[in-house]
C-alpha positions as a Markdown table, in Angstrom:
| # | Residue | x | y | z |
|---|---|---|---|---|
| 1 | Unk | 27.2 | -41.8 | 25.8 |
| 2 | Unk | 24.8 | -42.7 | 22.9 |
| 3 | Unk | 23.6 | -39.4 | 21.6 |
| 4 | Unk | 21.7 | -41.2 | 18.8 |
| 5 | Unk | 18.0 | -40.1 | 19.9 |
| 6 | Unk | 19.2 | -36.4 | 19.7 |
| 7 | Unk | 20.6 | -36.7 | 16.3 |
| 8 | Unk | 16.9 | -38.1 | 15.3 |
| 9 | Unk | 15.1 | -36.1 | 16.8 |
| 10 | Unk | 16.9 | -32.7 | 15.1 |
| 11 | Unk | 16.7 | -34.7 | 11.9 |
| 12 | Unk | 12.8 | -35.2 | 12.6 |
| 13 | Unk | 12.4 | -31.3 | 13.9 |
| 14 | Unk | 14.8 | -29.4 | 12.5 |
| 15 | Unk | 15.6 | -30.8 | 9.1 |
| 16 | Unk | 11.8 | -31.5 | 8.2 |
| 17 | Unk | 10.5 | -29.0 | 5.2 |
| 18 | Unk | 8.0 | -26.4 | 6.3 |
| 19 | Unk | 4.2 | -27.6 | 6.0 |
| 20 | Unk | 2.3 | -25.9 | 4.1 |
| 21 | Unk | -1.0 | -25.7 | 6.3 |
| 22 | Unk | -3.0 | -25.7 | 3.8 |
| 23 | Unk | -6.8 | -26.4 | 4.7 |
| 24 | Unk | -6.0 | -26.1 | 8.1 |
| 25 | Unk | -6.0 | -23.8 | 11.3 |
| 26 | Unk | -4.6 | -20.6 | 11.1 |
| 27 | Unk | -0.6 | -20.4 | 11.9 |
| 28 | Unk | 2.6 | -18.8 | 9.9 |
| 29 | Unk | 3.3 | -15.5 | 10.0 |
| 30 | Unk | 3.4 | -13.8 | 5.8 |
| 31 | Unk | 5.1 | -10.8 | 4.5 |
| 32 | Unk | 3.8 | -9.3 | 1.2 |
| 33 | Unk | 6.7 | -7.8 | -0.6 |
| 34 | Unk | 7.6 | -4.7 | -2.7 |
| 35 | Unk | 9.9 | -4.1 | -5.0 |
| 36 | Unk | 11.7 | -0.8 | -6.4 |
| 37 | Unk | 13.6 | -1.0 | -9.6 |
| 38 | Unk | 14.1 | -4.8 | -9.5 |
| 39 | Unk | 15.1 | -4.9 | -5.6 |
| 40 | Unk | 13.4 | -5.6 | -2.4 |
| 41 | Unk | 12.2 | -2.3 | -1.0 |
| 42 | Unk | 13.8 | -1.2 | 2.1 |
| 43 | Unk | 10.5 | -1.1 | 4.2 |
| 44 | Unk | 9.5 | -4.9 | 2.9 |
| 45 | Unk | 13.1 | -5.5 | 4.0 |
| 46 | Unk | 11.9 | -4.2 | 7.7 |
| 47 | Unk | 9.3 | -5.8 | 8.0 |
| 48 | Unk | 10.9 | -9.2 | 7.1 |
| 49 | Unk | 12.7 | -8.8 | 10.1 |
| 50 | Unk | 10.0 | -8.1 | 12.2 |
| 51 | Unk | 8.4 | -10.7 | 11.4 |
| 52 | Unk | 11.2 | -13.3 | 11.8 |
| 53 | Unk | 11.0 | -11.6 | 15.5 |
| 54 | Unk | 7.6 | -13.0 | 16.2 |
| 55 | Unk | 7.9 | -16.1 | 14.3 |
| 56 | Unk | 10.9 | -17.1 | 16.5 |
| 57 | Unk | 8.7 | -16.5 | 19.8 |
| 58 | Unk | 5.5 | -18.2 | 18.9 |
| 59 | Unk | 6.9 | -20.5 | 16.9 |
| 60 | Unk | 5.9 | -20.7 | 13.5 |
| 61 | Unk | 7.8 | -20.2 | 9.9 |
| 62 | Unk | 8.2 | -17.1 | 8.0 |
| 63 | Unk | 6.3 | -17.2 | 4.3 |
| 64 | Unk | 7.4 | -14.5 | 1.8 |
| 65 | Unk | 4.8 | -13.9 | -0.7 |
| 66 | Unk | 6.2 | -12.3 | -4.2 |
| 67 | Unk | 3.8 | -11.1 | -6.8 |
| 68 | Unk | 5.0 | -11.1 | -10.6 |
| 69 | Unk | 7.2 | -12.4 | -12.8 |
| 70 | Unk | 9.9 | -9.7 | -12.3 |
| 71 | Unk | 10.0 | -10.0 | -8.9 |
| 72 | Unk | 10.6 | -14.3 | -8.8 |
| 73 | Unk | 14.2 | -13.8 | -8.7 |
| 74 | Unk | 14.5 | -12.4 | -5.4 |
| 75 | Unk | 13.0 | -15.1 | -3.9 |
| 76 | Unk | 16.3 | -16.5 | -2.6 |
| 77 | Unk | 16.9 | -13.2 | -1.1 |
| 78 | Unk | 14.0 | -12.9 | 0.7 |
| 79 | Unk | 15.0 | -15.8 | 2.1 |
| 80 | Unk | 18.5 | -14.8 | 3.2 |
| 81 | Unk | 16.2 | -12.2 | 5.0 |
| 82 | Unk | 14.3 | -13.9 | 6.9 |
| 83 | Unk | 11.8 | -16.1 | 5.5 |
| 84 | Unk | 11.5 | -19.7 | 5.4 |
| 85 | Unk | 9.2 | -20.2 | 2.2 |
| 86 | Unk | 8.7 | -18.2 | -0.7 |
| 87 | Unk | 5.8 | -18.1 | -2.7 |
| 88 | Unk | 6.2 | -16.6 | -6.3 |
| 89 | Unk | 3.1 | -15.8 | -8.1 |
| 90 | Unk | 4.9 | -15.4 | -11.5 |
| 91 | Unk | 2.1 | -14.6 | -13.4 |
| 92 | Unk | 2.9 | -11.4 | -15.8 |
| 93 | Unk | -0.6 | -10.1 | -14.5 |
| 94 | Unk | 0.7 | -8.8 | -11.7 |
| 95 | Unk | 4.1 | -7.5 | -13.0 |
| 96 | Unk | 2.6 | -4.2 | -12.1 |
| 97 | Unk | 0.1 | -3.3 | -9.3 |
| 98 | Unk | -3.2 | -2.9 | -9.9 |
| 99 | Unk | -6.1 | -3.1 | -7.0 |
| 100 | Unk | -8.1 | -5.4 | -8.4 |
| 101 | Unk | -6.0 | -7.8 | -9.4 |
| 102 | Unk | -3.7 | -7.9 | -6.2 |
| 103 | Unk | -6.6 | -8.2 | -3.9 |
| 104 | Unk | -7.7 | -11.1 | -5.3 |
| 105 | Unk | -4.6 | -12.8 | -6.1 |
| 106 | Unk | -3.6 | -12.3 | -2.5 |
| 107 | Unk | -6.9 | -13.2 | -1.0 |
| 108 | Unk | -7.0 | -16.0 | -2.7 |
| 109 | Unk | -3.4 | -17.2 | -1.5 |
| 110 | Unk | -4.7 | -16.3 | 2.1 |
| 111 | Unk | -7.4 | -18.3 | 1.9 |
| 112 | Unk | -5.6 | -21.2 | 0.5 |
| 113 | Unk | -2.6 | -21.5 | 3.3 |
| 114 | Unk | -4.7 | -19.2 | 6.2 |
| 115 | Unk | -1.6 | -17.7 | 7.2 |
| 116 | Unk | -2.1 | -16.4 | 11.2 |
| 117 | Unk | -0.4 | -13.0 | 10.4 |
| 118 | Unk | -0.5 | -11.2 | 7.5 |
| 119 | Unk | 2.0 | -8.0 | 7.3 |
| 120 | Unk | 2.6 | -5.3 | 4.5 |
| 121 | Unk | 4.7 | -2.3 | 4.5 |
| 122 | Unk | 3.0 | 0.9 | 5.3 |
| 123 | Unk | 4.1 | 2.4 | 1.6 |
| 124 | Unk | 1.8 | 4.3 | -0.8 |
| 125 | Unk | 1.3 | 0.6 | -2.0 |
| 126 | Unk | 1.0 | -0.9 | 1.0 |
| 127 | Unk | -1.5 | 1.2 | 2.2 |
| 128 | Unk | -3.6 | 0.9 | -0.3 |
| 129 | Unk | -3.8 | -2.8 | -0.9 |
| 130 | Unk | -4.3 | -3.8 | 3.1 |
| 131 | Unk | -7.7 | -2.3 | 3.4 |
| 132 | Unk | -8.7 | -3.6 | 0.2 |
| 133 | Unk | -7.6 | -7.0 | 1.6 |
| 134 | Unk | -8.7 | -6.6 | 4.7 |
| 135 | Unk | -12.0 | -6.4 | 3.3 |
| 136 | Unk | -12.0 | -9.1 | 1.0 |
| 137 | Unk | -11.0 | -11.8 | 3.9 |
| 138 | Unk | -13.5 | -9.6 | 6.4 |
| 139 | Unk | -10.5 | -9.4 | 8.9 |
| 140 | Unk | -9.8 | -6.6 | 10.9 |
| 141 | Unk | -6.0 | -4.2 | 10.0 |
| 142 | Unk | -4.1 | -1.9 | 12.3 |
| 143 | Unk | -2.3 | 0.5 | 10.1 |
| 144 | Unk | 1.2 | 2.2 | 10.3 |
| 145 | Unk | 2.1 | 1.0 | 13.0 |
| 146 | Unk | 5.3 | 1.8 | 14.5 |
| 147 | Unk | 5.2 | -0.9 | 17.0 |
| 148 | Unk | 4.5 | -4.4 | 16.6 |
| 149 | Unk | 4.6 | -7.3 | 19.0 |
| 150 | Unk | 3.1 | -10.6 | 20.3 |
| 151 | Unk | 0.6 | -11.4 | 23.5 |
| 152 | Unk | 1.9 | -14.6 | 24.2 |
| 153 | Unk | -1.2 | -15.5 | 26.5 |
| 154 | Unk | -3.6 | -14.8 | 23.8 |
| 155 | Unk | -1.1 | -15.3 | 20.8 |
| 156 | Unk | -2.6 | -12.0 | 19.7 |
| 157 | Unk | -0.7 | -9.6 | 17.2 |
| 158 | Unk | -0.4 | -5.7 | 19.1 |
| 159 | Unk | -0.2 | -3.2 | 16.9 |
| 160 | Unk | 0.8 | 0.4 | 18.2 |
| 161 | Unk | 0.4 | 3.2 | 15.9 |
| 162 | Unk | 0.4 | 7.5 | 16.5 |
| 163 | Unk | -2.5 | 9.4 | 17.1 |
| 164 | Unk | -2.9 | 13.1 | 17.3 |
| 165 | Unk | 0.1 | 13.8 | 15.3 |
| 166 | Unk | 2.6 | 12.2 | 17.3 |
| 167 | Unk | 1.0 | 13.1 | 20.8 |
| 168 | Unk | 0.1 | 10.0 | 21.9 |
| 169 | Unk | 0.0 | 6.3 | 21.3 |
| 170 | Unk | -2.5 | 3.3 | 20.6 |
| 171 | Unk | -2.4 | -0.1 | 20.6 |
| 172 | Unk | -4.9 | -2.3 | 19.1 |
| 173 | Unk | -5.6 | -6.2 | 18.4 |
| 174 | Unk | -8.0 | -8.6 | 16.2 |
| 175 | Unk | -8.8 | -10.9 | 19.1 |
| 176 | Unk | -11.1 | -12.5 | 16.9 |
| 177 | Unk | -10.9 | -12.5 | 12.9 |
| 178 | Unk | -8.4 | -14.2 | 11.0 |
| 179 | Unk | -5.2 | -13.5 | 10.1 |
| 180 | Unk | -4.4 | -10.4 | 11.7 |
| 181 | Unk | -3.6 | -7.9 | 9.4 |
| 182 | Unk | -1.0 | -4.5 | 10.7 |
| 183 | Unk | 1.0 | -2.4 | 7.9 |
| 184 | Unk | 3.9 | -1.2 | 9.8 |
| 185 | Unk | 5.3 | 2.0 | 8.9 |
| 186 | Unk | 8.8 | 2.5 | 7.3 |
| 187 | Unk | 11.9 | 3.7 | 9.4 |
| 188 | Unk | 10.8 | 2.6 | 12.7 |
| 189 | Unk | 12.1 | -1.3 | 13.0 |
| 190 | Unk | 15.5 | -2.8 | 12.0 |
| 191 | Unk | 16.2 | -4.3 | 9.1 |
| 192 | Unk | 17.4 | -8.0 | 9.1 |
| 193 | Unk | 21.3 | -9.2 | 8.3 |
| 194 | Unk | 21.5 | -10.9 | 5.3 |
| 195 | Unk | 22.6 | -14.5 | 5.6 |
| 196 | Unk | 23.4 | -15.7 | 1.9 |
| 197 | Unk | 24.0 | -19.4 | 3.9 |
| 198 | Unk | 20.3 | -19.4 | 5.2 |
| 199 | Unk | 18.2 | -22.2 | 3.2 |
| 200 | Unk | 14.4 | -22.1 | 2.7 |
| 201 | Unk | 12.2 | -23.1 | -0.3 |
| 202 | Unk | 10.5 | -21.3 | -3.0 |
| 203 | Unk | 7.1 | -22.6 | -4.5 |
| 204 | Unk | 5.6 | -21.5 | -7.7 |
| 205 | Unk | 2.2 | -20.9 | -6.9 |
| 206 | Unk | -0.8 | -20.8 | -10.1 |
| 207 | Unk | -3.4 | -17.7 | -9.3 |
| 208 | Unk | -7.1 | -17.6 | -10.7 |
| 209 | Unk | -7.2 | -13.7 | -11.6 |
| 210 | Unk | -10.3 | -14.4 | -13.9 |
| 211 | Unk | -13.1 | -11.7 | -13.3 |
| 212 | Unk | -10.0 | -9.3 | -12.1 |
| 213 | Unk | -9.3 | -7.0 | -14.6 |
| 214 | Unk | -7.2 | -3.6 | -13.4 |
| 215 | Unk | -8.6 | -0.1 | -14.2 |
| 216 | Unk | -5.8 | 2.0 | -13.6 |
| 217 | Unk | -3.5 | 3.3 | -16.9 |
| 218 | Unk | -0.1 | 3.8 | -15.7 |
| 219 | Unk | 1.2 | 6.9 | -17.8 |
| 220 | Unk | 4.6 | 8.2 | -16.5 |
| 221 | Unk | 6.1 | 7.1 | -13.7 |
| 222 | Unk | 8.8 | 10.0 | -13.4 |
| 223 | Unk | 6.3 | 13.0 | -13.5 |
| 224 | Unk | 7.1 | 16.0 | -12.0 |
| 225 | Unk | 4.7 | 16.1 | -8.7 |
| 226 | Unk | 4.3 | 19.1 | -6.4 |
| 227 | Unk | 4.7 | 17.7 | -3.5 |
| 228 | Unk | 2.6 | 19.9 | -0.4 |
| 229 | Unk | 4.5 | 21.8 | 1.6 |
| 230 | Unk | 6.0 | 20.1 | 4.9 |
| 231 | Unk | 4.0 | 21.2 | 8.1 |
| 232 | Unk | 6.8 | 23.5 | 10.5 |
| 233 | Unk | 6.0 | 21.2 | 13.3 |
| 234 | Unk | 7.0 | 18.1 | 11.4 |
| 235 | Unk | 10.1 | 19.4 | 9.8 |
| 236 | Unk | 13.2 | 17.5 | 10.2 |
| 237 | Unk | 15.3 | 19.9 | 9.0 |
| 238 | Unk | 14.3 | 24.3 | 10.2 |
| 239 | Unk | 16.0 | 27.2 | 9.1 |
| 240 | Unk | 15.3 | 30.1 | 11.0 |
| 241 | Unk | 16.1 | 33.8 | 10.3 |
| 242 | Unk | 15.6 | 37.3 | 12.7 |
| 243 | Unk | 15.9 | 40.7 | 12.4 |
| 244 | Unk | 19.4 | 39.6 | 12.0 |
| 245 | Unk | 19.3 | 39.7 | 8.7 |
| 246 | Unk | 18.6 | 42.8 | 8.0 |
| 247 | Unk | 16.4 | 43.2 | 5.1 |
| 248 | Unk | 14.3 | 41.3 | 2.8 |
| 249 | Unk | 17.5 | 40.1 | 0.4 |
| 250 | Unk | 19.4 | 39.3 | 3.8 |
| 251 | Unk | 16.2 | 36.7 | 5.2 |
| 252 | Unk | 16.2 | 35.4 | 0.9 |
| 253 | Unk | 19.7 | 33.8 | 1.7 |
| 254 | Unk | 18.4 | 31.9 | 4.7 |
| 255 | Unk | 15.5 | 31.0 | 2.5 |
| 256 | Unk | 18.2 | 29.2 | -0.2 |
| 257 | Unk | 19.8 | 27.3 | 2.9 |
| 258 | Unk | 16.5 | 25.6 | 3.9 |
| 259 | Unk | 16.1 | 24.6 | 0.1 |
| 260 | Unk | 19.5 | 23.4 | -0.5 |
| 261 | Unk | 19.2 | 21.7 | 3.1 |
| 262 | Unk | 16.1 | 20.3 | 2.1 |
| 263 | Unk | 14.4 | 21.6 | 5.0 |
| 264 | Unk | 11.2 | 24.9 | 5.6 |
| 265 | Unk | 12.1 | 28.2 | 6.7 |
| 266 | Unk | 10.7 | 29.6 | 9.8 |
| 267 | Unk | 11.7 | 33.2 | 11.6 |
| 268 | Unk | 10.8 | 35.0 | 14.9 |
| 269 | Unk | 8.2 | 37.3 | 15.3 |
| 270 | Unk | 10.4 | 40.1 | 14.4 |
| 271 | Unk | 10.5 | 38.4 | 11.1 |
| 272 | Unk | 6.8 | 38.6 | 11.5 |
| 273 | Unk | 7.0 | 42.1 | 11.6 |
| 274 | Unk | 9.2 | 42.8 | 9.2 |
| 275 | Unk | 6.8 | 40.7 | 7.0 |
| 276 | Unk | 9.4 | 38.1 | 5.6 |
| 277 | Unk | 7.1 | 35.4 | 7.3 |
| 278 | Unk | 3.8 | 34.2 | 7.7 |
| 279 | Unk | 2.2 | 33.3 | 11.3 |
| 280 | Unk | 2.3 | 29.8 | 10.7 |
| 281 | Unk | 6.1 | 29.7 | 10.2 |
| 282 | Unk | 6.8 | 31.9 | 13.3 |
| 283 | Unk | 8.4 | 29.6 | 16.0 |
| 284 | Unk | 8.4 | 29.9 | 19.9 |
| 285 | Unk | 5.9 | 30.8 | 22.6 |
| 286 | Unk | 3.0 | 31.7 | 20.8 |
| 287 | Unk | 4.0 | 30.4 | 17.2 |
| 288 | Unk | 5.3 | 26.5 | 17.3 |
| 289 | Unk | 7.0 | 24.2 | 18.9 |
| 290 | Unk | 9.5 | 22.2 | 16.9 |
| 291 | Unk | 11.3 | 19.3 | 16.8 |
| 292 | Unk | 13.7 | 18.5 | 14.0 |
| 293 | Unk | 17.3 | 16.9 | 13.6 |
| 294 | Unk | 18.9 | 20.0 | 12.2 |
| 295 | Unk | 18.0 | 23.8 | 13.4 |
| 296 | Unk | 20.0 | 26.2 | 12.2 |
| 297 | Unk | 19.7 | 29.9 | 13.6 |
| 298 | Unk | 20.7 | 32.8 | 11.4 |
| 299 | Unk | 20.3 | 36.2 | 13.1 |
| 300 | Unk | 18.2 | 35.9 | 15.9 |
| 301 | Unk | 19.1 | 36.7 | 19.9 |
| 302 | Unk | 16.9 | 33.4 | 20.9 |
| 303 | Unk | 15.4 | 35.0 | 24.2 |
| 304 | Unk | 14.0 | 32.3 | 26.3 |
| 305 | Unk | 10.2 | 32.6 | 24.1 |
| 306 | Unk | 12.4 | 31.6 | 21.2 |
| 307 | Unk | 14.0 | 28.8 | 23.2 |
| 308 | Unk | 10.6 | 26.9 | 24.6 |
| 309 | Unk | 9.7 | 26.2 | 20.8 |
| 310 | Unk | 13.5 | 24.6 | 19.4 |
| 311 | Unk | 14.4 | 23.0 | 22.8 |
| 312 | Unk | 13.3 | 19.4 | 21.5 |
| 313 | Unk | 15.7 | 20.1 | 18.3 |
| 314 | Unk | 18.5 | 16.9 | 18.1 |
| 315 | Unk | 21.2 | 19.7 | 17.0 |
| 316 | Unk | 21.1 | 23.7 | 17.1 |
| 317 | Unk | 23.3 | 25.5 | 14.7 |
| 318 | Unk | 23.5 | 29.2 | 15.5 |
| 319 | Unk | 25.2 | 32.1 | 13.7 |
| 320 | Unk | 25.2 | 35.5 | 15.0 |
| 321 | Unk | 27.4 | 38.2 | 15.3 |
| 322 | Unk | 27.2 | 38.4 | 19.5 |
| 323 | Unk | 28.7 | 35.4 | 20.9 |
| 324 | Unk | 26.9 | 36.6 | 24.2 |
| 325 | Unk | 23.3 | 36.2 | 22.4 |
| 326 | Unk | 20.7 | 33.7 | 24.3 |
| 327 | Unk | 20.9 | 31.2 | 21.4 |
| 328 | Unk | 24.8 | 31.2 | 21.3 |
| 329 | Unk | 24.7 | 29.1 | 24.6 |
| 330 | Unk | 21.8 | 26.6 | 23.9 |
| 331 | Unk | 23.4 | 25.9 | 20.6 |
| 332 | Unk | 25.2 | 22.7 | 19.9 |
| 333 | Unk | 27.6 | 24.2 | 17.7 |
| 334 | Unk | 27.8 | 28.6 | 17.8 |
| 335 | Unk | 29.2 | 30.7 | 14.4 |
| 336 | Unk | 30.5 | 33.9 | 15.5 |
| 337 | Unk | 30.4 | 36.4 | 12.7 |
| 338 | Unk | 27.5 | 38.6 | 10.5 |
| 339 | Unk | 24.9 | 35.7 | 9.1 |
| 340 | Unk | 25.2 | 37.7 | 5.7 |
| 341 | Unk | 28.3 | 37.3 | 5.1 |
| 342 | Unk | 28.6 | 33.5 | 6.2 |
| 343 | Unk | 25.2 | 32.2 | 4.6 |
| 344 | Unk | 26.6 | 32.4 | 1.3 |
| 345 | Unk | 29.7 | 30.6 | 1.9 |
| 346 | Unk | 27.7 | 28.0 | 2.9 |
| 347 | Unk | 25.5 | 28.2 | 0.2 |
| 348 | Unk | 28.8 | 28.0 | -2.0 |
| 349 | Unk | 30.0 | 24.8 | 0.0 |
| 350 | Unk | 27.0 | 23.3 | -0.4 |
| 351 | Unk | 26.9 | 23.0 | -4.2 |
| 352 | Unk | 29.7 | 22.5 | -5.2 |
C-alpha cells in the first residue's frame, strides 16, 4: 500500500516551523519567564507545563518569552520544557527587572505577535508586572490562580483562584479582551519532564525601550528582612504545648522546637492561663482551627475541644507522659515519656 500522501502530509503538518502570527488574529499560548541565580525558576517551570496542557487541546504552539541578556542561554531549556519558540529579548536593559521597562518591552512583544494567552508566575515578580501589563494592553487578569483550564466551546481561558482565605473558590474568564492574562500561583501544578531531544526555535527579538527608563535602585539583594509572623491558621508546621509542661522554662523548649522546625507555637487554654500564650495562638473550640502538615503535641491531654481544632492536621505527633491521654489515640505517631525530658533530645537531634 502506497503510504506516500501520509508521509506528505506529516512533512506539510508536522515538520513546518511555527508561524509567527504576527499582525494577525489572536492564537498561541506565551509564558513569561523568571529566572533565579542564572536558572529557570521553579514556578516559571510550572507554568510551562501548564501551558503545554492547553496548547495540546486547543491546538496552538507554546512561545517562551525571556527577557535579558543573562537569561538567553536558557532558551534551549525552556524548550526542553515545553515550549515550541523562544523569544530572547537580549537587551542588557532588562538584565534586571524594573516596572517600567518590562511593561513596555512586554507590551510591545504582545502587540506584535497577539499571543491568545498570556501566563506569568504568581511570584513577587510576577505579581507585580501582570497588572501593570494588563493595563498597558487594556485586557482583563485573573490572579493566583491555583487552577487553570480551557472552555473548549468558547476557547475561553478559566481561571480559579481562593477567596476568603481558602474557604471557597472562584472562577473567572475574559470572554472578551485579548489575550487572556492569569498568574498562576506556585506549588499547585506539576512541573513538566525535561526532554533534552525536544526541538523548537529561538528568535532574537530587537525591543524599543525609548521613553522607559526604570526608577527603582536595587541596593542589596541579601538584606536581612523581618519577615511577619505566620498566621496560626495557615501554619504548615504547629507546635503545641499544655500545662504539661510545667512552667514557663518547660513551654520555652517547645518554643525552640517550633523554631528549629520552622513552624509557630500554639498552646491550650491552660497555657492561656498560665500566660505562656496569647488568645490568638490558643487552638481548639473557641481558639482556632488548624490545618498543617506537621502538629506536634507536647503536654497536653487533647480532650475532644482540643481535638475539633487539629483534626484537619496531615500528621499528629504527640508526647505525653499518659499513654491513656485523649491525644495519645488521635495521634499518628504517640511518645510515651515526660515532654521535658524528651524535647531537648530532639532539640539535640535536630542540630546537629
Amino acid at each position: 500500500m502506497d503510504f506516500g500522501y501520509l508521509d506528505s502530509w506529516i512533512e506539510e503538518q508536522v515538520g513546518r516551523e511555527v508561524v509567527e502570527q504576527v499582525g494577525t488574529g489572536y492564537r498561541n499560548i506565551w509564558v513569561v519567564a523568571e529566572t533565579i541565580d542564572g536558572t529557570l525558576a521553579p514556578a516559571t517551570l510550572q507554568t510551562m507545563g501548564q501551558a503545554r496542557d492547553m496548547a495540546d487541546q486547543i491546538g496552538v504552539y507554546v512561545f517562551g518569552v525571556l527577557p535579558g541578556e543573562q537569561a538567553a542561554p536558557l532558551a534551549q531549556e525552556m524548550i526542553a520544557y515545553g515550549a515550541d519558540k523562544v523569544l530572547v529579548a537580549g537587551t542588557p536593559t532588562l538584565n534586571e527587572y524594573q516596572p517600567e521597562t518590562y511593561t513596555k518591552a512586554l507590551a510591545d512583544l504582545v502587540n506584535q505577535y497577539r499571543p491568545e494567552i498570556l501566563l506569568l508566575a504568581a511570584t513577587a515578580l510576577g505579581n507585580d508586572l501582570a497588572p501593570r501589563l494588563a493595563q498597558r494592553l487594556n485586557t482583563g487578569l485573573i490572579s493566583h490562580c491555583v487552577k487553570v483550564e480551557i472552555d473548549m466551546s468558547e476557547r475561553l481561558l478559566l481561571g480559579t483562584f481562593r477567596i476568603l482565605g481558602g474557604e471557597m473558590y472562584n472562577t473567572l474568564a475574559c470572554p472578551e479582551a485579548r489575550p487572556q492574562m492569569a498568574t498562576l500561583q506556585p506549588g499547585y501544578f506539576r512541573t513538566p519532564n525535561q526532554d533534552v531531544y525536544r526541538s523548537g526555535e529561538v528568535q532574537e527579538v530587537e525591543v524599543d525601550l525609548s521613553g522607559a527608563v526604570g526608577r527603582l535602585t536595587w541596593a542589596n539583594l541579601d538584606a536581612a528582612v523581618d519577615k511577619p509572623a505566620v498566621p496560626l491558621r495557615k501554619a504548615k508546621i504547629v507546635v503545641s504545648a499544655g500545662r504539661g509542661l510545667g512552667d514557663a522554662e518547660g513551654f520555652a523548649l517547645a518554643e525552640q522546637l517550633a523554631a528549629a522546625l520552622g513552624g509557630v507555637i500554639a498552646g491550650t487554654r491552660g497555657a492561656l492561663d498560665e500566660g505562656w500564650i496569647a488568645e490568638d495562638q490558643v487552638v481548639g473550640i473557641g481558639g482556632e482551627s488548624v490545618a498543617p502538615d506537621l502538629y506536634v503535641a507536647c503536654g497536653l491531654s487533647g480532650d475532644i475541644h482540643h481535638y475539633f481544632g487539629i483534626r484537619n492536621s496531615k500528621l499528629v505527633v504527640a508526647i505525653n507522659a499518659d499513654e491513656k491521654a485523649p491525644i495519645m489515640k488521635v495521634a499518628n505517631y504517640a511518645v510515651v515519656g515526660d515532654a521535658r525530658q524528651i524535647l531537648p533530645a530532639i532539640l539535640q537531634a535536630l542540630t546537629r
